[in-house]
Phi, psi and omega in degrees: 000148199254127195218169170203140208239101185305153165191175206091326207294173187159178180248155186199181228235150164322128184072015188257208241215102138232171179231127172248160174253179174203123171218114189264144154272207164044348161180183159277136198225068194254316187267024202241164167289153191226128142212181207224112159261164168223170146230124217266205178267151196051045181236132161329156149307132177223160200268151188227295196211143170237159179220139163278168197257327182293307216231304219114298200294181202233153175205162197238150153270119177328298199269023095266026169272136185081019175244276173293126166239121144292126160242181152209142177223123179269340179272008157273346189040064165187131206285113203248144163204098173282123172242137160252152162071037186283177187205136208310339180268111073270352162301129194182180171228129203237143163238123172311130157229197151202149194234153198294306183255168169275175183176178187264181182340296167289333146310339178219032152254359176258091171007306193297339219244333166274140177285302189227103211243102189277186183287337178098161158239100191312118154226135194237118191255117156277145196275000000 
């Protein structure tokens, strides 16, 4: 069965540095849209960041562009998102996901819209 498994999250100090990965199994999801939603507690899930498989481009949630970059390297088959400048509300369990299509901004900022959904990974920002 085709899953996909977050890693990297951990905890760091206000303004420091992490990189999570998404490394999927059970198949390739090199044609599929790749995005890193999070959630803090008691908050929705919210969209963070998407890279389309077709173009390339990329879209932000306004409160990280310009922190954070989403890659993909397919021939690794796996999804990157370096958050930089963090800051305690980015403290969330963050998830990977992917969707069958591409799409513009409004399109892969919507949950509904994704297939496959990994387990999360916790990053905890201390102030």
């Amino acid at each position: 069965q085709a899953q996909l498994v977050e890693s990297g999250g951990g905890l760091v100090q206000a303004g420091g540095s992490l990189r999570l990965s998404c490394a999927p199994s059970g198949r390739s999801f090199s044609t599929y849209a790749m995005g890193w939603f999070r959630q803090a507690p008691e908050k929705e899930r919210e969209f963070v960041a998407a890279i389309n498989w077709s173009d390339q481009n990329t879209y932000y949630s306004d409160s990280v562009k310009g922190r954070f970059t989403i890659t993909r390297d397919n021939t690794k088959n796996t999804l990157y998102l370096q958050m930089n400048s963090l800051r305690p509300e980015d403290t969330a369990v963050y998830y990977c996901a992917a969707g069958r299509y591409s799409g513009n901004y409004d399109w892969l900022r919507e949950r509904k819209n994704y297939d496959y959904w990994g387990q999360g990974t916790q990053v905890t920002v201390s102030s």
